[in-house]
C-alpha positions in Angstrom: -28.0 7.7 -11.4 -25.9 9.1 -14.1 -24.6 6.8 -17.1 -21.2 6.1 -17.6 -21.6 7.8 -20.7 -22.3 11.3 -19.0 -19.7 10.5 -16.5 -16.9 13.4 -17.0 -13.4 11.8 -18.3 -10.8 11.4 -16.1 -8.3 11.7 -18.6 -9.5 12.5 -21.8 -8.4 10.3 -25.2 -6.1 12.9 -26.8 -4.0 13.8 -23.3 -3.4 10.7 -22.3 0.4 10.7 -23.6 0.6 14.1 -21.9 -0.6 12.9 -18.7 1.8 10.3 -18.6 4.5 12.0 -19.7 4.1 14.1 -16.7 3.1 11.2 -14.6 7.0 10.5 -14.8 8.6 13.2 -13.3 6.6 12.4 -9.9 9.3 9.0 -10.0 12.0 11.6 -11.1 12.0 13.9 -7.9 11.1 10.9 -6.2 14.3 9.1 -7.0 16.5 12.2 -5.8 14.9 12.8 -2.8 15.4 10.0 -1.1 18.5 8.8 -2.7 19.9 12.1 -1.3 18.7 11.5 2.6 21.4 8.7 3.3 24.5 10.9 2.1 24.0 13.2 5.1 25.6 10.2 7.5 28.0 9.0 4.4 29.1 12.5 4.0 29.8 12.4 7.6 31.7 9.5 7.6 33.6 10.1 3.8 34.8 13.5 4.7 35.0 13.4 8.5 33.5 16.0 9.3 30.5 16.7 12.4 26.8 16.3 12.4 25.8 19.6 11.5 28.0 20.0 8.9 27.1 16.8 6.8 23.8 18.2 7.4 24.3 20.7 4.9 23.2 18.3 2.5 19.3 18.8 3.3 20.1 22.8 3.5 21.8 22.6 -0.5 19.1 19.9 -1.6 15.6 21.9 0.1 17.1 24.8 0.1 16.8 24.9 -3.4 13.3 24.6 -3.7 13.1 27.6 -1.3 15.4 29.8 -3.8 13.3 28.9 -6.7 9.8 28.1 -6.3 8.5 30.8 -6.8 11.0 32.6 -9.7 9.0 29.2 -11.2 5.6 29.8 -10.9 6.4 33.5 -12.0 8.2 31.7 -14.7 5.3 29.6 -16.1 2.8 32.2 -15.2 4.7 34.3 -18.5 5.4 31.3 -20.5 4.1 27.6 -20.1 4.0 24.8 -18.4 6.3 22.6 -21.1 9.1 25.4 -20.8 8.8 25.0 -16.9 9.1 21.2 -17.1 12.1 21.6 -20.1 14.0 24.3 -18.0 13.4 22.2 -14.6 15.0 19.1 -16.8 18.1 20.8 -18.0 18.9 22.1 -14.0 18.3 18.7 -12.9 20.4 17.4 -15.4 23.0 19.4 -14.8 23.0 19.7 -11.0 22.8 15.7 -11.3 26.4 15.3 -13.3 28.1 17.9 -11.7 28.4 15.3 -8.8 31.5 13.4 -11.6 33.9 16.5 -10.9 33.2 17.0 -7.1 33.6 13.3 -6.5 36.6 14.0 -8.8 38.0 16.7 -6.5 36.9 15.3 -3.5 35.2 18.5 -2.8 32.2 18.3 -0.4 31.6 22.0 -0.9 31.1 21.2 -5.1 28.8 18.3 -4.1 26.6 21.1 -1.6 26.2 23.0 -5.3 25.6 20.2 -7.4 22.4 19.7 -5.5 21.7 22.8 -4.9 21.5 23.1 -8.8 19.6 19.8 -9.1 16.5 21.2 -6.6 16.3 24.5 -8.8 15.4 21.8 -11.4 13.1 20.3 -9.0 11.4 23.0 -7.9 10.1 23.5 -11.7 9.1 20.5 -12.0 7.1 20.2 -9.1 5.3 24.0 -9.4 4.7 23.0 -12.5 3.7 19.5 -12.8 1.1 19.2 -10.4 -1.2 22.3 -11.8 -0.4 21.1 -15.0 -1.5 17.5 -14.0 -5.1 19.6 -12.8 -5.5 21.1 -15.8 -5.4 17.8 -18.0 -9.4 17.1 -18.4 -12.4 18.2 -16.7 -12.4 19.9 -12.9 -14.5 17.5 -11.5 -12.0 14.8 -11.9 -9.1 16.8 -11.2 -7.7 16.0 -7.4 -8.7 12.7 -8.9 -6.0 12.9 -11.6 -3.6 14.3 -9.5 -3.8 11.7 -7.1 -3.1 8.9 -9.9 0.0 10.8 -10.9 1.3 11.4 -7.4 1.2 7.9 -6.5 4.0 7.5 -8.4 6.0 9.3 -6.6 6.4 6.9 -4.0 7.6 4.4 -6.5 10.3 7.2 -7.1 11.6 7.2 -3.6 11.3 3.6 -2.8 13.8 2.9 -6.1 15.8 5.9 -4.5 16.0 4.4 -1.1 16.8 0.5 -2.6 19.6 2.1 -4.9 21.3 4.0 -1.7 21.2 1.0 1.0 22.2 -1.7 -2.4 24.9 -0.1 -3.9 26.0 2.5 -2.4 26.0 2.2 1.7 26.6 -1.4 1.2 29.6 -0.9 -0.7 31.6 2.2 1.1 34.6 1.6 2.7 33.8 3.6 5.5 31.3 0.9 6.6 33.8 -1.5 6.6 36.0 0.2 9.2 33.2 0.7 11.0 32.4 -3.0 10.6 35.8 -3.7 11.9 35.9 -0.8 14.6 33.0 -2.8 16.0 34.5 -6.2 15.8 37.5 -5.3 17.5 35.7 -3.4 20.6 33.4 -6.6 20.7 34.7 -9.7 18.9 31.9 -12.1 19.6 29.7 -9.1 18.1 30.9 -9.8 14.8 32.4 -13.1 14.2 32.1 -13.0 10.6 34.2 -9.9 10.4 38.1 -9.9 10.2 40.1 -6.8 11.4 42.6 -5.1 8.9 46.0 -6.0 10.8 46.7 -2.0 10.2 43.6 -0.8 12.0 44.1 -3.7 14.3 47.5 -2.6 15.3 46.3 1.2 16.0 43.0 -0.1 18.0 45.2 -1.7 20.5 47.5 1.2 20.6 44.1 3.4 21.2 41.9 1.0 22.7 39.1 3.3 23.7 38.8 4.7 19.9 35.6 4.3 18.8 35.0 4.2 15.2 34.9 8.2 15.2 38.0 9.0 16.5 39.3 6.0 14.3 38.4 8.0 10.9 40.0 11.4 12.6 43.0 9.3 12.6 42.8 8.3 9.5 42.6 11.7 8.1 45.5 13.1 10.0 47.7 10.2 9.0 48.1 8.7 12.1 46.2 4.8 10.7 48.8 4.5 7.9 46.4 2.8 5.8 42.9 0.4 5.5 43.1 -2.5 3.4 46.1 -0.7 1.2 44.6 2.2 0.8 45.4 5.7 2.2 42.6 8.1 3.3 43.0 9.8 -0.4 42.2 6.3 -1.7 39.3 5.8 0.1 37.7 8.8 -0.5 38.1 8.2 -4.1 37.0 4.8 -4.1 34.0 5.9 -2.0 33.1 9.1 -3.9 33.2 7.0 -6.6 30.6 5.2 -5.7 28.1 8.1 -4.5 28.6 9.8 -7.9 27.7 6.9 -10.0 23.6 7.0 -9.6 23.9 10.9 -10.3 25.3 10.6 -13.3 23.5 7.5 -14.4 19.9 9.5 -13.1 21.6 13.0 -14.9 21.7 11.0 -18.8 18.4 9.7 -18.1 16.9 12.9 -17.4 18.6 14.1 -20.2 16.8 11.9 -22.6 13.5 12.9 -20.8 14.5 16.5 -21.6 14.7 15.3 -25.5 11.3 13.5 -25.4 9.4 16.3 -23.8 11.4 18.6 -26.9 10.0 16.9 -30.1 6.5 15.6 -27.8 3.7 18.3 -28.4 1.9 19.2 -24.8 -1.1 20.5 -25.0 -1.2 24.4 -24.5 -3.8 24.0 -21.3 -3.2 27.3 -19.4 -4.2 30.0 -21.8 -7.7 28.4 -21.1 -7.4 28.8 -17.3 -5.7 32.3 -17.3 -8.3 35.1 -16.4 -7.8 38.6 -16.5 -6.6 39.4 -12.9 -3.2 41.2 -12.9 -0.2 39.3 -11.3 -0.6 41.9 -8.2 -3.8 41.4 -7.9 -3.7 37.7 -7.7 -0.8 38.1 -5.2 -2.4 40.3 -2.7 -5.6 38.0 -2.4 -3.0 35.4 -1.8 -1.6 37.0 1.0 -4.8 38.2 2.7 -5.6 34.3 3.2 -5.1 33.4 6.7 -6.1 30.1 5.8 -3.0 30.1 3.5 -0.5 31.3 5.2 -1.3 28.9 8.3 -1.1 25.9 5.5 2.7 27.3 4.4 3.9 27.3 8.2 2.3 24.1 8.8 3.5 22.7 5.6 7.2 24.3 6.6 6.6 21.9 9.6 5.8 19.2 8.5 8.2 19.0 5.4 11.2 19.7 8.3 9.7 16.9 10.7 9.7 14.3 7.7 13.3 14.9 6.7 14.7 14.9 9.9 12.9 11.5 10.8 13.7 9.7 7.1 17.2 11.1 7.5 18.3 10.7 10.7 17.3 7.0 11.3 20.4 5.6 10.1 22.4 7.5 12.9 19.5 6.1 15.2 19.8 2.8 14.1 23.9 3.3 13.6 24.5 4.5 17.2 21.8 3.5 19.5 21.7 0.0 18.1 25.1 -0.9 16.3 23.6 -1.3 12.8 25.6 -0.5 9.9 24.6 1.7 7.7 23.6 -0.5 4.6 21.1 -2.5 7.1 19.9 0.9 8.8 18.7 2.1 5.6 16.5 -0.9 5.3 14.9 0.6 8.0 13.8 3.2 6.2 12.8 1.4 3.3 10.2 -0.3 5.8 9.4 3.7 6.9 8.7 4.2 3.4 6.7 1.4 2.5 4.3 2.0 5.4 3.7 5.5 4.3 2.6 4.8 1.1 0.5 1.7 2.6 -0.6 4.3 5.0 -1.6 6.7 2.2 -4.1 4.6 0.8 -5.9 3.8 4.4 -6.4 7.5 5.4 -7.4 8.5 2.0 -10.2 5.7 3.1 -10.9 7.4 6.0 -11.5 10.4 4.4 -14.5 9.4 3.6 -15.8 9.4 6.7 -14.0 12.0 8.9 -13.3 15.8 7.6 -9.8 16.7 6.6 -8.8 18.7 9.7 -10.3 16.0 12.0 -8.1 13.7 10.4 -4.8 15.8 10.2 -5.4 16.6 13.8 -5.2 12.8 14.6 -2.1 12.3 12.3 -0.1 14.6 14.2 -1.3 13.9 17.4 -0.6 9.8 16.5 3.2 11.2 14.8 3.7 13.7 18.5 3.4 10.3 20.3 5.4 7.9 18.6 8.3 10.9 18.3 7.7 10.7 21.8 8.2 6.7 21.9 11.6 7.6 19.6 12.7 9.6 22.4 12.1 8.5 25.5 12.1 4.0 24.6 15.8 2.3 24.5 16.6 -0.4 21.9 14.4 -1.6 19.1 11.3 0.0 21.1 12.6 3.2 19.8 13.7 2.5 16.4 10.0 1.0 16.1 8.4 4.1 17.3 10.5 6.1 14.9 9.7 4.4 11.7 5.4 4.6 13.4 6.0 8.0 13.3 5.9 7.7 8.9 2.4 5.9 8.8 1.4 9.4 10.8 3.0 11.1 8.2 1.8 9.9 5.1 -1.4 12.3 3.9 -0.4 15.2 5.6 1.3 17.2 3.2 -1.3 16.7 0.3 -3.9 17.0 4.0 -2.3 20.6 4.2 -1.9 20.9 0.7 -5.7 20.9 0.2 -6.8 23.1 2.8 -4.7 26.1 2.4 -5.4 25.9 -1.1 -9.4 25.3 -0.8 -11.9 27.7 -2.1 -9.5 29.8 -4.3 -9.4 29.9 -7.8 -7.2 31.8 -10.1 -4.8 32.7 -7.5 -4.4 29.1 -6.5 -1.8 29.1 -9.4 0.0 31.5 -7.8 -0.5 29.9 -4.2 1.0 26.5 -5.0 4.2 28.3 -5.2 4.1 29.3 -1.7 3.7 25.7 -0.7 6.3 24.2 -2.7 8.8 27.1 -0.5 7.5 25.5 2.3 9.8 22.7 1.5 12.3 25.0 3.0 11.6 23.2 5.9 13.9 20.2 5.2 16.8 22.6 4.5 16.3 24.6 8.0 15.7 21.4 10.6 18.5 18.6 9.4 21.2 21.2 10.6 19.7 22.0 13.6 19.2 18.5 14.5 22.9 17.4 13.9 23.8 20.1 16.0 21.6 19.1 19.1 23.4 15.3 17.8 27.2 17.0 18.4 26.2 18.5 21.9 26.5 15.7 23.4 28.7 14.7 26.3 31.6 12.3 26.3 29.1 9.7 26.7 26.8 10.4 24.0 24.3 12.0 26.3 22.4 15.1 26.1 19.6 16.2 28.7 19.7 12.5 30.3 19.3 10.6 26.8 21.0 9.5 24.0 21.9 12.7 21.8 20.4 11.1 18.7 16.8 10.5 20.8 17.1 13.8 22.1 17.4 15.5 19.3 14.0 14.1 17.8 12.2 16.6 20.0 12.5 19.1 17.0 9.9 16.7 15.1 8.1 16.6 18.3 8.0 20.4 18.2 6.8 20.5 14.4 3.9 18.2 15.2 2.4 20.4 17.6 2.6 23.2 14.5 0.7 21.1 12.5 -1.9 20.2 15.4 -2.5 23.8 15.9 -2.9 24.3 12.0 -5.5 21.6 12.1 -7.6 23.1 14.7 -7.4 26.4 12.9 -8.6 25.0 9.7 -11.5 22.9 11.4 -12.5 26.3 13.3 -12.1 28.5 10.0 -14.6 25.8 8.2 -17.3 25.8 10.8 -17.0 29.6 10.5 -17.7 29.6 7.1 -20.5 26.6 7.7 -22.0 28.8 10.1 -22.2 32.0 7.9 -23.7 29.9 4.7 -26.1 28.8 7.6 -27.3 32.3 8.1 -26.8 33.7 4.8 -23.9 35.9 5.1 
């Protein structure tokens, strides 16, 4: 058995500040992804506007990562990895503020390019962090060392997700005509909950207005006012209040910006750079069947988590009468169970190879998509937030195997699956879509629309099933050949 003392470093003495440096911007793109996922049903509600459309959100905010990953890696490939992280900063910085003047305007268009601008920033930062993360001490301890910096990431979201239900669905006005829509339809529903005489006056006038039809009204005019306030008033009070944590998280980054300035990083890459030209590196890349699977499953599986993590507060809004505030709790519990789930199935690992286990992941995620679908009630909600513990190792799962066995070009590679990300702009719109085909009675194909619509998930776990055979096939091939000597 080997001494301590021979034991390779994990992190060695004099990158320690480095490392946790870095370590912080896994919170940082933590924090805006998931305070980002409840705006597409505030959106919806702020600007009246359909489904699909506050669905752009997820298409500005992952669609970014798709236009920039890879001008990144090419990026950091010509300069370093502290110019990526200072020049991912300074977009998420300003992509973060520009929220003040769109809530200013009321502009949901401005708000689409204020995040579109923040996930250039966050597309640097994640090309670049977790290579550069790798490259801080020995190789043997590497996925070690990446693993302690990504767990803070979770930490990240979970602040992210507590921020959005605390103080900001909790404190929209647009939840407290819904409140009230509610209370009026079913009185004994909501005791607690007393009816603006205004919107009072126009429910009985409209009795079968439901809270939708009640903010269309509002828009056009036709509900004079809520609580004193015009429609302008609302939106500014509520805009307000969406803005705030961007431009609170934009001066924070800021100063992050400055301390990664006057901070010297240590200059790690010239060491791994070889001698391979950029084309070179590229078409090895693309010759990887292995690969290319891992970016389409990784496409997959990025959609399928944004559409669950987003669209359970319109599940738990419209199937079950929840507001939004206490919806979003909901998916703080989804959240806390895939990181609890993280640490179990890294256990397993141990035991079980990584496709074996990714195949049982998705297999566990198709059927409790299914339970999402097809259960009423809480039954479904349940089965919806199952569906995260299913989720929680597959993308570093996929991350691993399309990247395993290369070696210079894996640079290069990571940039492919950080694109994948794309998947989270391409499925949210899709899935408020199926959401606004529904019939008079919320129905579409015999269910509720928003149960229906989960069968695009369904569809991405199959993807990712398929991937998972592939990768256990391609690794017995290989087993095989080292068998035989070829």
């Amino acid at each position: 058995m080997a001494s301590d003392s021979n034991r390779p470093a994990l992190i060695p003495l004099p990158l320690i500040l480095p490392f946790v440096l870095v370590t912080t911007l896994f919170a940082l793109w933590g924090f805006a992804n998931d305070v980002t996922n409840p705006l597409v049903k505030a959106f919806k509600d702020i600007f009246v506007i359909s489904n699909a459309q506050s669905s752009l959100v997820q298409t500005a905010f992952y669609g970014g990562y798709a236009t920039m990953a890879i001008p990144a890696a090419l990026f950091i490939y010509r300069f370093s990895y502290k110019a990526g992280i200072l020049l991912g900063l300074a977009l998420y910085a300003v992509g973060a503020l520009l929220a003040f003047p769109a809530a200013q305007v009321r502009d949901f268009n401005l708000f689409l390019v204020a995040l579109y601008v923040l996930t250039f920033g966050l597309a640097f930062l994640e090309t670049t962090a977790n290579p550069y993360i790798l490259s801080m001490g020995p190789a043997e301890t590497a996925t070690l060392r990446l693993n302690l910096a990504q767990a803070f990431n979770p930490i990240g979201s979970l602040t992210g997700m507590t921020v959005a239900s605390l103080f900001i669905l909790s404190s929209l006005q647009v939840e407290e005509i819904r409140s009230e829509t509610q209370a009026h339809a079913d009185p004994a529903a909501a005791v607690e909950v007393t009816v603006d005489p205004v919107l009072a006056a126009h429910l009985n006038a409209n009795p079968k207005a439901g809270f939708d039809q009640v903010m269309i009204d509002y828009k056009a005019g036709d509900l004079a006012s809520h609580q004193g306030r015009d429609f302008g008033a609302m939106q500014d009070h509520d805009l307000g209040i969406v803005k705030l944590p961007y431009v609170v998280i934009g001066l924070v980054v800021i100063g992050v910006f400055f301390v990664f300035l006057f901070t010297k990083m240590p200059d790690t890459q010239h060491a791994e750079r070889g001698g391979a030209r950029l084309g070179e590196v590229a078409g090895k890349v693309l010759r990887n069947k292995l690969y290319l699977g891992g970016v389409v499953a990784q496409t997959a599986y990025v959609g399928a988590q944004i559409m669950c993590w987003t669209f359970i507060i319109h599940y738990a809004t419209e199937n079950l009468g929840m507001s939004a505030a206490t919806a979003q709790n909901h998916n703080i519990a989804a959240m806390a169970i895939f990181c609890s789930s993280r640490f179990i199935c890294t256990f397993f690992l141990k035991f079980v190879s990584a496709p074996v286990l990714l195949l049982v992941l998705s297999i566990g995620a198709f059927a409790a998509t299914a339970g999402a679908i097809f259960l009423e009630g809480h039954a479904g909600l349940y089965s919806l937030i199952a569906v995260s513990a299913c989720m929680s190792l597959m993308f570093p799962t996929i991350y691993g195997l399309a990247l395993g066995g290369m070696g210079e070009e894996a640079k290069l590679a990571s940039a492919g699956l950080i694109f994948a990300i794309v998947g989270g702009a391409l499925m949210p719109p899709l899935q408020g879509r199926l959401i606004d085909l529904r019939d008079a009675e919320g129905m579409l194909w015999g269910l509720p629309a928003v149960n229906a619509s989960f069968v695009l998930p369904l569809g991405c776990f199959v993807v990712i099933a398929g991937y998972a055979l592939f990768a256990f096939a391609a690794r017995r091939s290989v087993g095989r050949a080292s068998d035989t000597g070829a």
